[in-house]
N, C-alpha and C positions, 0 to 999 in steps of 0.2 A: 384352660377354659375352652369349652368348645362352643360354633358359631351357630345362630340360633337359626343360618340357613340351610336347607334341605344340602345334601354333596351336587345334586347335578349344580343349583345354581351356584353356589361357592368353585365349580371347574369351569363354569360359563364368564362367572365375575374373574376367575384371575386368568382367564383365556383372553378379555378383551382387556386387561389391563398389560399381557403378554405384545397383542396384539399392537397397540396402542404406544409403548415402548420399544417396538419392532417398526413401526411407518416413522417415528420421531425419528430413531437411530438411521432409518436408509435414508430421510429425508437430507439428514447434517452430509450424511456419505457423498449423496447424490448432490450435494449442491458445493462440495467440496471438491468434484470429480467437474465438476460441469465449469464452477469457475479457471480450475487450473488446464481447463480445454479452451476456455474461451480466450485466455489470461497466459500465454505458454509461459511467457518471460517472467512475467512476476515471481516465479517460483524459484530461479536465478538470481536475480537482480539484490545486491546488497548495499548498505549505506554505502562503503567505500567506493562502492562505483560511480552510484551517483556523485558523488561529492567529486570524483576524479572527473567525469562528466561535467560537472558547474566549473570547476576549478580549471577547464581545459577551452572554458567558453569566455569565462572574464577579461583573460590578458587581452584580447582582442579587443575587447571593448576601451577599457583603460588606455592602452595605446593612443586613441585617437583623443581622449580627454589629453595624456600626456604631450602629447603633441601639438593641442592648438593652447596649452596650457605654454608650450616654450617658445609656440609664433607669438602672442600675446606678451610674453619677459620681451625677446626680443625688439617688440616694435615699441614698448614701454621704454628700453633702453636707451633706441635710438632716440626718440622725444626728446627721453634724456638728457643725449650729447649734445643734439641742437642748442 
């Protein structure tokens, strides 16, 4: 079936449809290049890290619950003996 447009427009229409798929494509490129410039690590960084990261920060914390958790038995104990 041929198009009922002259050839120059039918090379002009798939030139800006060329065109137009060519600025989309550099756009996704360019902002793919631009984040992993701005962003170095994220491109590194894996769950297991983080998780080793969280997992490396908790005991600390715990600790000190654990610990006024055993001053608390203890002085409950002593009540106790009284």
């Amino acid at each position: 079936m041929e198009s009922s447009l002259p050839p120059k427009e039918r090379q002009a229409n798939s030139r800006r449809w060329l065109i137009t798929a060519f600025v989309i494509y550099g756009t996704m490129v360019g902002g793919l290049l631009g984040f992993f410039v701005i962003f170095p690590n994220a491109a590194y960084e894996t769950e297991a890290e983080n998780a080793r990261t969280a997992t490396a920060t908790k005991p600390m914390r715990y600790e000190g619950v654990i610990a006024n958790w055993n001053r608390y038995r203890t002085k409950d104990a002593r009540a106790d003996a009284r």
